[in-house]
matplotlib code that plots the C-alpha trace (Angstrom):
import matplotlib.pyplot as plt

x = [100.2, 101.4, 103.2, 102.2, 103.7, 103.3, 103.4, 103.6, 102.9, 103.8, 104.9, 104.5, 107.3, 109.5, 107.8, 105.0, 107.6, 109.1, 105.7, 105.8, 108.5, 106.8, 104.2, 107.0, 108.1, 104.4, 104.2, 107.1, 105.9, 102.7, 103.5, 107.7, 108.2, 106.6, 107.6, 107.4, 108.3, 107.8, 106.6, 108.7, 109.3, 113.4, 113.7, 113.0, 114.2, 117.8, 114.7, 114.1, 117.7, 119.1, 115.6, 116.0, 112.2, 112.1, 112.9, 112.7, 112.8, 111.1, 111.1, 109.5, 109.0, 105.9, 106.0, 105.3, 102.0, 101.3, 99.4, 102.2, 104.6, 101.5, 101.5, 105.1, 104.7, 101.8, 103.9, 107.1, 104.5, 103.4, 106.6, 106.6, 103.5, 102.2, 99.5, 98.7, 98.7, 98.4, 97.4, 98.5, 97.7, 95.6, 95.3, 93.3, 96.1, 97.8, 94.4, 94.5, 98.1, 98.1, 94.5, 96.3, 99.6, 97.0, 97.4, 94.4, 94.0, 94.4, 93.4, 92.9, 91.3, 88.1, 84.8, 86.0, 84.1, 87.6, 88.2, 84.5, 85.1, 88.5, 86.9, 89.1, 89.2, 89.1, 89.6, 87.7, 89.5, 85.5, 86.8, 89.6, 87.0, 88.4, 92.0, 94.9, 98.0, 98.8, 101.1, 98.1, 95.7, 98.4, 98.6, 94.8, 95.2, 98.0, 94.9, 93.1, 94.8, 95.6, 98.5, 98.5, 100.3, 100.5, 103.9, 104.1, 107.7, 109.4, 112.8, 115.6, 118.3, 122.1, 125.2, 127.5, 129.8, 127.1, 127.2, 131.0, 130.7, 127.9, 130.4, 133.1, 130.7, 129.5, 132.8, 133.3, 130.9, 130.6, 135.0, 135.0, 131.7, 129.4, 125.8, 125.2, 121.4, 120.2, 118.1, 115.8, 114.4, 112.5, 109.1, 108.5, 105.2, 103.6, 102.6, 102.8, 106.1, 108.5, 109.8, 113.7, 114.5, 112.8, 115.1, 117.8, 116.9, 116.8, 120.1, 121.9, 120.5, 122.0, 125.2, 125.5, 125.6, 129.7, 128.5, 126.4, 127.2, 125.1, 124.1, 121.4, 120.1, 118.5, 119.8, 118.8, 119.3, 116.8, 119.5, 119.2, 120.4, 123.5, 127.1, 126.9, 129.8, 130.4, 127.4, 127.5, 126.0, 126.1, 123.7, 124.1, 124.6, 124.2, 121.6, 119.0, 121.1, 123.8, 121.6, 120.3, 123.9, 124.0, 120.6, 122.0, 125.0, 122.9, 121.4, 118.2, 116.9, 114.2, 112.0, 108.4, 106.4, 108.2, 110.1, 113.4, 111.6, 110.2, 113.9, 115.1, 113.1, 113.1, 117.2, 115.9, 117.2, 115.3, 113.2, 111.3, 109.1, 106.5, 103.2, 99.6, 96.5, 93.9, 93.0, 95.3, 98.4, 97.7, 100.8, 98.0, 97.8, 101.5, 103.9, 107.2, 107.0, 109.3, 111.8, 112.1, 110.0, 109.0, 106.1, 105.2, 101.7, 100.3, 98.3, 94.4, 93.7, 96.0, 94.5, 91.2, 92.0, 95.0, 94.2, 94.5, 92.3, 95.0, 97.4, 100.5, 99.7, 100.4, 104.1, 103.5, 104.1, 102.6, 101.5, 100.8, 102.2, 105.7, 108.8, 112.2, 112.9, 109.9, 111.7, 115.4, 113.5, 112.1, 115.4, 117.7, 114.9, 115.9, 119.4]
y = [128.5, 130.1, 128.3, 126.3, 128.0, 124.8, 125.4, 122.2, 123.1, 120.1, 122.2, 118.1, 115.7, 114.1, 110.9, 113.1, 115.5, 112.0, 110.8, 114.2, 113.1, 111.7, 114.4, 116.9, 114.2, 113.3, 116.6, 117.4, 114.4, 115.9, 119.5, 119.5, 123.3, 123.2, 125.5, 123.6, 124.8, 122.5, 124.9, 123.3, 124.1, 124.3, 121.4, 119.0, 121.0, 118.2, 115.9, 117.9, 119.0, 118.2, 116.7, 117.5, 118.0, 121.1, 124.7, 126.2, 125.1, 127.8, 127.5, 129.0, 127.3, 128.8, 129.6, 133.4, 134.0, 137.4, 139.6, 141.7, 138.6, 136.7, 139.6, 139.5, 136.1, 136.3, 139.0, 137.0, 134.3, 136.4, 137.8, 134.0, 134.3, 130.8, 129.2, 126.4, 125.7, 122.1, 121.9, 118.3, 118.9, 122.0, 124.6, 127.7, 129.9, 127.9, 128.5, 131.9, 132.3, 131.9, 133.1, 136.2, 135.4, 135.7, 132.0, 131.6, 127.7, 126.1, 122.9, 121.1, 118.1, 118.5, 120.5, 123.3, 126.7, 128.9, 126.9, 128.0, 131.3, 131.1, 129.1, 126.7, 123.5, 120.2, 116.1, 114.3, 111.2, 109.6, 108.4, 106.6, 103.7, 102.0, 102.7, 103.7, 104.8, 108.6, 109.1, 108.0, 110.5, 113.5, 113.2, 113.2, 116.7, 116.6, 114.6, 117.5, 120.1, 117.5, 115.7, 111.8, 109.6, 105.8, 106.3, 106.6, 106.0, 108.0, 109.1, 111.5, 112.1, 112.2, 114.3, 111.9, 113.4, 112.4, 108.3, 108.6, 109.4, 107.5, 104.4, 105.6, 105.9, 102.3, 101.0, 102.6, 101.5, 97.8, 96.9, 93.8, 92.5, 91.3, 93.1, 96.9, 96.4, 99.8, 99.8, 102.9, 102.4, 105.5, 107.1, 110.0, 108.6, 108.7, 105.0, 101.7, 101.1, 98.4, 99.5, 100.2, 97.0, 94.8, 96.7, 96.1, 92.0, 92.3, 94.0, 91.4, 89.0, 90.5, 90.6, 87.0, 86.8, 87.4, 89.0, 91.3, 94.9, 96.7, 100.6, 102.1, 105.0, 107.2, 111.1, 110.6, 107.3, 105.9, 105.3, 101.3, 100.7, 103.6, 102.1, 98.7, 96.9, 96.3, 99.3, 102.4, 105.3, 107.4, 109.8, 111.6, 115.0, 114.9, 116.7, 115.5, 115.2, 113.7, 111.3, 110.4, 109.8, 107.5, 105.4, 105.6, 102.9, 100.5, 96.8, 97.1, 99.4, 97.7, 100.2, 100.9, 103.1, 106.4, 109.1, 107.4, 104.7, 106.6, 108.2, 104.6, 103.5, 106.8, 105.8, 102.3, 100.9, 97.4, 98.2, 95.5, 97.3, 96.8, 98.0, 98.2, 96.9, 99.7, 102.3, 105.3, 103.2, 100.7, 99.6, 100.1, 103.5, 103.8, 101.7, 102.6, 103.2, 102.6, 99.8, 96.1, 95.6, 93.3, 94.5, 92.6, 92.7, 91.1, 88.4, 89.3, 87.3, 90.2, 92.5, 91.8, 90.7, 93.0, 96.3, 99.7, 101.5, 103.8, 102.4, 104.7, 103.2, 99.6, 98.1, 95.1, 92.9, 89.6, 86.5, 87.4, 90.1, 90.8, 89.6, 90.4, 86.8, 86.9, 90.0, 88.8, 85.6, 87.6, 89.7, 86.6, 84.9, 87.7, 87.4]
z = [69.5, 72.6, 75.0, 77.9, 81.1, 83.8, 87.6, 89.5, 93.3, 96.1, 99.2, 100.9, 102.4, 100.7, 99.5, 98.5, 96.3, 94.5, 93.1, 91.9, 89.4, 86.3, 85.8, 84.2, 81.9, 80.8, 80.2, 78.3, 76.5, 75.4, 75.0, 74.4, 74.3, 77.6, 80.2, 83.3, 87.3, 90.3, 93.8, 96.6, 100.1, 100.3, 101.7, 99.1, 96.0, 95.8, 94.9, 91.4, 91.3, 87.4, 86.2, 82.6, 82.3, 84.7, 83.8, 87.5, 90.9, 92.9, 96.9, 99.8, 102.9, 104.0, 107.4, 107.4, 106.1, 106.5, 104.1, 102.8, 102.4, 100.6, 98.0, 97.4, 96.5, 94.6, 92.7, 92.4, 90.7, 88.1, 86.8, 85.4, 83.5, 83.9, 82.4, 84.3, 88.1, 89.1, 92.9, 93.8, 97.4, 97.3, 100.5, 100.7, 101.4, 97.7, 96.4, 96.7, 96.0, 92.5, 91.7, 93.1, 90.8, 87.8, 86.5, 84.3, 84.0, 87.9, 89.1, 92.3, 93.8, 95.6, 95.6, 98.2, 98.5, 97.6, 94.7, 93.3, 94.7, 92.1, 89.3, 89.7, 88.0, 89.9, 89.4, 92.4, 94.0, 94.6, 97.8, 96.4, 94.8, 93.0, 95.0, 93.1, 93.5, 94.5, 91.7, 89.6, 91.3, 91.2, 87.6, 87.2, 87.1, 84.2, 82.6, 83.4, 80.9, 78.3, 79.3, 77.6, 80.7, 81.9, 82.6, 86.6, 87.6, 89.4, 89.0, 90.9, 88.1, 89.0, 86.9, 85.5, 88.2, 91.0, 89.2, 89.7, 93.6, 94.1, 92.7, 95.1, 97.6, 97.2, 97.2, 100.1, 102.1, 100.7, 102.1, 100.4, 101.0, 97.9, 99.0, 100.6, 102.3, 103.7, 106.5, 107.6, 111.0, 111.1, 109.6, 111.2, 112.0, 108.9, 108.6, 110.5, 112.1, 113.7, 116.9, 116.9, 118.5, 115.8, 113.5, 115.6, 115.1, 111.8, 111.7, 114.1, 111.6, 108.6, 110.2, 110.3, 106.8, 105.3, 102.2, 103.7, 104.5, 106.9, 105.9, 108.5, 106.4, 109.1, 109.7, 113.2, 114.8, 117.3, 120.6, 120.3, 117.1, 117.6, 117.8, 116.7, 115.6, 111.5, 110.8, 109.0, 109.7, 106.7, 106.4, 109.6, 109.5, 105.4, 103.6, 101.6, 98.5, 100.2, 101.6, 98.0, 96.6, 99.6, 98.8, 95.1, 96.2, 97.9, 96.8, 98.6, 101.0, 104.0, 105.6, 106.6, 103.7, 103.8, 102.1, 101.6, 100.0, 97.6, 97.2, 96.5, 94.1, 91.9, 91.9, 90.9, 94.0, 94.8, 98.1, 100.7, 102.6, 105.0, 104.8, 106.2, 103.9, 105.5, 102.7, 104.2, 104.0, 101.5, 99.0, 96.3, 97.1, 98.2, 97.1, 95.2, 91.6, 88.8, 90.8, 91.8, 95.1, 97.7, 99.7, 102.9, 104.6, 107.7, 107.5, 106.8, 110.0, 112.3, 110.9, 111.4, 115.0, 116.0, 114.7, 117.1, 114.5, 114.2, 111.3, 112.9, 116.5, 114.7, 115.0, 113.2, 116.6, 117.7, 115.7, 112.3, 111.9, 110.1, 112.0, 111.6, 110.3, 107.8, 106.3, 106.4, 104.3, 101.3, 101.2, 100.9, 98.8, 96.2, 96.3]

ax = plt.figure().add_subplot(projection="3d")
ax.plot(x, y, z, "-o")
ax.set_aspect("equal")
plt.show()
């Protein structure tokens, strides 16, 4: 039987690139001598980076797409000889792209006019009714060439020499205290939000506590919650695999629904995390995979009466809502 040549495309951000993570291992499950390749843009390749289940990490991110640098990559492609093309976020220019790189079998998610004009195959989301989660919807397509998966857990894999650092690290940053708490302030607007200075509540909370060490998690750092006293700050200036040896050595991690907490719960970090029940941003269709986690919503009532309409306009403020003391509760409520 000849063998299965895999392309997994996700040129997305990082929380989409980590519920990536279990479709190579389904398939390796179903079809061991496999050859499976994620498509990445270079910024999120230290997500895949010693994932046993991948052959090749092939990166490009994007940005010139001009006709002769189109057919160099479409070239490039084909030297690979795929198979298979799974479109987990498909574009007409990715579309193209690999019906170009001469991969027979592609598949995508929709009923657009290129991916006719490609014979490309699709899996429809039917307007997300009933919801489910995106990981379950990306490996739909998996499903689609014969791939046999329940499992939806993400998962970043460390070297044994990463687990060793990431125990120095830990050690390191807990100084004698008993629990390391991350907190990640921003979301680069991808879903509702506290403002800074609810996190910086929170934070002045935590601090009260002896056995907790304080780790705010950010690469940039909103200006109010810079400089405080007993804090660290380790992930400025890191990259992204730095930052995950970082998330690796904490207890919990408290943020909105974003990248990093996808990055902690595919290290099987536990996570609390705040999210918003409308469809778009629903923990049904978002929350982490394959850790412990608290998710907090706000009450039906707020969100009937308090909406903006636009989920990334919401900060969660106001009666009914979610408080920095309603948080610090279901994080010691765990402990």
């Amino acid at each position: 039987m000849k063998q299965k040549r895999i392309l997994i495309v996700r040129p997305d951000r990082i929380g989409d690139v980590v519920l990536s993570t279990p479709i190579p291992r389904e398939i390796k499950k179903t079809f061991p001598d496999a050859f499976v390749a994620v498509y990445l843009r270079n910024y999120t390749k230290d997500i895949y980076l010693n994932n046993p289940f991948v052959d090749e990490i092939i990166t490009n991110d994007f940005e010139d797409k001009s006709l002769s640098t189109f057919l160099k990559r479409a070239e490039e492609l084909r030297k690979y000889k795929f198979t298979h093309a799974l479109m987990l976020l498909p574009t007409e220019y990715m579309n193209y792209l690999l019906f170009f790189a001469g991969i027979p079998v592609r598949v995508g998610v929709g009923h657009k006019l290129y991916q006719f004009l490609t014979f490309t195959k699709f899996v429809d989301r039917k307007k997300y009714i009933p919801l489910r989660h995106e990981a379950n919807y990306c490996m739909d397509l998996a499903r689609k060439i014969g791939v046999n998966a329940e499992d939806l857990s993400s998962e970043i894999y460390l070297t044994n020499s990463e687990k060793e650092n990431v125990k120095s690290i830990r050690e390191g940053l807990l100084y004698g205290k008993k629990y390391l708490i991350g907190v990640h302030s921003t979301s680069g607007n991808s879903a509702p939000n506290w403002k800074a200075s609810e996190y910086l509540k929170l934070i002045n909370k935590l601090l009260l506590n002896n056995e907790i060490r304080v780790v705010v998690t950010d690469n940039n750092i909103p200006n109010e919650l810079q400089n405080i006293s007993d804090v660290v700050y380790p992930n400025v200036n890191k990259n992204l695999r730095g930052s995950i040896l970082n998330f690796a050595a904490l207890d919990y991690l408290i943020s909105a629904s974003t990248g990093p907490m996808h990055i902690a719960a595919a290290l099987k970090v536990k996570t609390v995390s705040m999210f918003c029940p409308l469809t778009a941003c629903s923990p049904k269709l978002w929350e982490p995979m394959g850790n412990k986690s608290e998710i907090i919503l706000p009450s039906e009532n707020y969100c009937q009466t308090k909406c903006p309409g636009d989920p990334k306009k919401c900060m969660f403020e106001g009666e009914g809502g979610i408080s920095s003391q309603l948080v610090l509760k279901k994080l010691l409520d765990k402990f």
